[in-house]
C-alpha atoms as an extended CHARMM CRD file, in Angstrom:
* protein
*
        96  EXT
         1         1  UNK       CA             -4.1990000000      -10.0080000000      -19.9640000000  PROA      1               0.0000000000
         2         2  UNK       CA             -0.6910000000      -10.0280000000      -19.1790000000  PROA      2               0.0000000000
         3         3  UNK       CA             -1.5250000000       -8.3210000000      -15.2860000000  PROA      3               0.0000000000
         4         4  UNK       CA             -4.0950000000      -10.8940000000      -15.0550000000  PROA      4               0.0000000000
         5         5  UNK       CA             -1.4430000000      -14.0800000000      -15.0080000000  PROA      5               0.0000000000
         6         6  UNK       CA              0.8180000000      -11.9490000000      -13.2350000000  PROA      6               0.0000000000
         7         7  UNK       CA             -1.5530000000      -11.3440000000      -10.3870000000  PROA      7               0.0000000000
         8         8  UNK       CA             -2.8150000000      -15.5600000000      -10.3730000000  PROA      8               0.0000000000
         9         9  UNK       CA              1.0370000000      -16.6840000000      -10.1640000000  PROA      9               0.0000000000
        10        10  UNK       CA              1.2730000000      -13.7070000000       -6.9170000000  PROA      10              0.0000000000
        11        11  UNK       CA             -1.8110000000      -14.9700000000       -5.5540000000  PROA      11              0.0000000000
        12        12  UNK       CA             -0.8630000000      -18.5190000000       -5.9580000000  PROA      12              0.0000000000
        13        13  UNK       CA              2.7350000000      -17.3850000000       -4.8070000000  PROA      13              0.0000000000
        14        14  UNK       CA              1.4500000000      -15.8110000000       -1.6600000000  PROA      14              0.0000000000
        15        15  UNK       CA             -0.9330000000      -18.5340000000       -0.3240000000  PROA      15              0.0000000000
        16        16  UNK       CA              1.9900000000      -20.9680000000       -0.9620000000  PROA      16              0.0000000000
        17        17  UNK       CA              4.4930000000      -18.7010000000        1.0620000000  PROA      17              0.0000000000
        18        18  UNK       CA              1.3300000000      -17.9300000000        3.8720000000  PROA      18              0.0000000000
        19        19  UNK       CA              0.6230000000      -22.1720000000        4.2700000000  PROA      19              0.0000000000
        20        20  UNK       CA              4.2130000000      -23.0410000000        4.4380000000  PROA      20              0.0000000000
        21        21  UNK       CA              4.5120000000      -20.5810000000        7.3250000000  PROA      21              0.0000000000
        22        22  UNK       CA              1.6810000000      -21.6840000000        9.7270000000  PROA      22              0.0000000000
        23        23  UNK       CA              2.5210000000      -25.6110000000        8.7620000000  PROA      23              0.0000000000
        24        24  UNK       CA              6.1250000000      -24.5780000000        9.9690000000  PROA      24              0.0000000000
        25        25  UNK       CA              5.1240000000      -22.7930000000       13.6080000000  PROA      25              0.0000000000
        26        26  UNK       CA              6.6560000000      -25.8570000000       15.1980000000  PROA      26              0.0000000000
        27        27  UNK       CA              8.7150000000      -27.3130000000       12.9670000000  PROA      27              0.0000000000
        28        28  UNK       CA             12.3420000000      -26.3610000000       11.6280000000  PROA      28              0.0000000000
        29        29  UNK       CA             12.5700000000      -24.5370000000        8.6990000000  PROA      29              0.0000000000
        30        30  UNK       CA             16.0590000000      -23.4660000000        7.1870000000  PROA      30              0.0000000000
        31        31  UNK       CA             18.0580000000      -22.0040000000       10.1920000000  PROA      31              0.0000000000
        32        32  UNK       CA             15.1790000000      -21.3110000000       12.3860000000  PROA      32              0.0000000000
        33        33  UNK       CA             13.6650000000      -23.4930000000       14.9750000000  PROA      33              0.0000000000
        34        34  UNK       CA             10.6330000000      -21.7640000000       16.0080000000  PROA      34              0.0000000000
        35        35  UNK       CA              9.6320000000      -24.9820000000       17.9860000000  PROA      35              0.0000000000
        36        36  UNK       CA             12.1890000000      -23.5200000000       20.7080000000  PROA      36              0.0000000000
        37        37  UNK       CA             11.3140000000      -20.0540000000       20.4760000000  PROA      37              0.0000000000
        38        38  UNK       CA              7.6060000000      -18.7630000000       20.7840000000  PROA      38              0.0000000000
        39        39  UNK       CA              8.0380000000      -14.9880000000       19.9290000000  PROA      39              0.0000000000
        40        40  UNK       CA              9.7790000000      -16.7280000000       16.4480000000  PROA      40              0.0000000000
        41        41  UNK       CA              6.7560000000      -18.9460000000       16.4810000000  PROA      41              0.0000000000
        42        42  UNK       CA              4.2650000000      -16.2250000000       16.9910000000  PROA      42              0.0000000000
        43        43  UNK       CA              6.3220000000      -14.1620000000       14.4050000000  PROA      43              0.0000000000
        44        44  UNK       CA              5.8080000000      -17.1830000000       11.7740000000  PROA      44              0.0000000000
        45        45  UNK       CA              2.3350000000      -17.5430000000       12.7310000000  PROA      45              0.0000000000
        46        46  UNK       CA              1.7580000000      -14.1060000000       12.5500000000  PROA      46              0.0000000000
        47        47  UNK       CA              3.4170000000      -13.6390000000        8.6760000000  PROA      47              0.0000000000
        48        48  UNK       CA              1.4200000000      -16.9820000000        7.4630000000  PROA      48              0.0000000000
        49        49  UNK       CA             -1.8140000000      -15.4680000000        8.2820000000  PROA      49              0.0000000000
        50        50  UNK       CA             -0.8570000000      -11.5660000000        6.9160000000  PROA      50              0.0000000000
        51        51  UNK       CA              0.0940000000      -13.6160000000        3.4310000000  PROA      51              0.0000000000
        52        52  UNK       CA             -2.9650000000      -15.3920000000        3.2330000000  PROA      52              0.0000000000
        53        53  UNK       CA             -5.0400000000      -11.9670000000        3.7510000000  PROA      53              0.0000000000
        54        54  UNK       CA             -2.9290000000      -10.6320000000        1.2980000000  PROA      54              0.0000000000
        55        55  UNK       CA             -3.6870000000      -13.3840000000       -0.9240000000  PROA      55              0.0000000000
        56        56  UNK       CA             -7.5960000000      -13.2380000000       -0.4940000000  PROA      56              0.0000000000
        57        57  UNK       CA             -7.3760000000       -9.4400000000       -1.2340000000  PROA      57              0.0000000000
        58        58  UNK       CA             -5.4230000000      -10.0830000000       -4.0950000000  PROA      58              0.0000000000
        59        59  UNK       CA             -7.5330000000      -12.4970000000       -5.3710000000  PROA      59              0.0000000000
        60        60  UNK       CA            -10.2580000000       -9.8810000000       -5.1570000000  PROA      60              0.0000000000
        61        61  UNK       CA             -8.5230000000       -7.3260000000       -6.8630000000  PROA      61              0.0000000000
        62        62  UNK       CA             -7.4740000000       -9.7860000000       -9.9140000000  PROA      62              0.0000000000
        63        63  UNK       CA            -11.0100000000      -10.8110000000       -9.9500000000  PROA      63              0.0000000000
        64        64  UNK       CA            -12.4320000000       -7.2750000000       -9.6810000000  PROA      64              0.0000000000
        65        65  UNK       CA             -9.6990000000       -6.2000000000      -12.4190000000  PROA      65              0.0000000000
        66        66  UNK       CA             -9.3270000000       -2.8230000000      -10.4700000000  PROA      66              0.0000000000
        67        67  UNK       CA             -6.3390000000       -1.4730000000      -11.3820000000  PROA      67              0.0000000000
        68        68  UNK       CA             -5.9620000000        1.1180000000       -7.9240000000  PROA      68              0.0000000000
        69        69  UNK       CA             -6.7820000000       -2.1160000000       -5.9420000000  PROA      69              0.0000000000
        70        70  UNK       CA             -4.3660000000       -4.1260000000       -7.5060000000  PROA      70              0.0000000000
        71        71  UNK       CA             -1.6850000000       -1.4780000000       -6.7140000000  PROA      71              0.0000000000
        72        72  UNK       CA             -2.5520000000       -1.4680000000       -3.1970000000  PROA      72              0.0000000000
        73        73  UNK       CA             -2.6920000000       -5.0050000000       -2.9290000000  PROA      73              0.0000000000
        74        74  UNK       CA              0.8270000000       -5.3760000000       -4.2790000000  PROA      74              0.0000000000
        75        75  UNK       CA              1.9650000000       -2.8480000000       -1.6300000000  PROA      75              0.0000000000
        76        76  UNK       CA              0.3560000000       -4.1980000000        0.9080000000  PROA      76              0.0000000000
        77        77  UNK       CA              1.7620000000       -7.6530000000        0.0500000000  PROA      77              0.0000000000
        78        78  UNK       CA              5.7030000000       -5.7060000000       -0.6010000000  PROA      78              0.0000000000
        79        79  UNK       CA              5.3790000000       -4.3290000000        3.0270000000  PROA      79              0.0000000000
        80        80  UNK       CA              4.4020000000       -6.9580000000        4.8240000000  PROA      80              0.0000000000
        81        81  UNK       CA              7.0640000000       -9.7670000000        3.2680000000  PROA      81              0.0000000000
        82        82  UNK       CA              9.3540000000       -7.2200000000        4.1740000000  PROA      82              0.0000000000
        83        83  UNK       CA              8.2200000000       -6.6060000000        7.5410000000  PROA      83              0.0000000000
        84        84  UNK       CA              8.2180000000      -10.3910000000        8.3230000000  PROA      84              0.0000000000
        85        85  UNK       CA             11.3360000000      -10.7560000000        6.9300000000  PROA      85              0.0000000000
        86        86  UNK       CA             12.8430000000       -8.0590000000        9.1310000000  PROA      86              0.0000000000
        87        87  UNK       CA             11.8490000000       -9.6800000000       12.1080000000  PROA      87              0.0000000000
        88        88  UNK       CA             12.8880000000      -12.9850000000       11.0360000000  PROA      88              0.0000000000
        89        89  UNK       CA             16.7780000000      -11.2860000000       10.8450000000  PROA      89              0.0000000000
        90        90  UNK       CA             16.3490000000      -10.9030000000       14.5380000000  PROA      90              0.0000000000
        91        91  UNK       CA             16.4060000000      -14.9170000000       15.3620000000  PROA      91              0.0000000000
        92        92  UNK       CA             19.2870000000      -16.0220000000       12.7550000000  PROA      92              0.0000000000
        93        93  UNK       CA             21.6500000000      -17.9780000000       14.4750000000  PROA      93              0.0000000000
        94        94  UNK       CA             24.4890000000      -16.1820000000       15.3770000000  PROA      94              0.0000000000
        95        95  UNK       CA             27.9770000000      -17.1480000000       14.7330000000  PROA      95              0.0000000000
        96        96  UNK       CA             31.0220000000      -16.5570000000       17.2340000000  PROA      96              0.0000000000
């Protein structure tokens, strides 16, 4: 029961994260300005549409109550924030 609200609040969690991304290809967002850089663009684009995959699967797996899915769902989901997030570190602003 407890894995089941867990998974709804990550599901929920990473369609949030996914739509703020692709509503913020060309708009500022924190330090970034992706409306003056397309490869930062592209990158956003490209980690709001990987998180709302993610989601869908994940939404599957909660639904499907497969523990192994769930697993690899949550792995998936671990890798690829953290692969977006690694190329985000490229395009911070950098100080002199």
């Amino acid at each position: 029961m407890v894995i089941n609200i867990l998974m709804i609040v990550y599901v929920l969690l990473t369609f949030f994260i996914g739509w703020f991304f692709l509503t913020h290809t060309h708009k500022p967002f924190l330090v970034f300005h992706p409306e003056e850089n397309p490869n930062l663009s592209g990158i956003i684009k490209f980690g709001g549409w990987s998180l709302v995959i993610v989601g869908i699967l994940a939404a599957i797996a909660t639904i499907m109550q497969n523990d192994v899915f769930i697993s690899i769902t949550l792995l998936i989901g671990v890798l690829d924030i953290l692969a977006v997030q690694l190329m985000l570190v490229h395009f911070f602003p950098k100080f002199k």
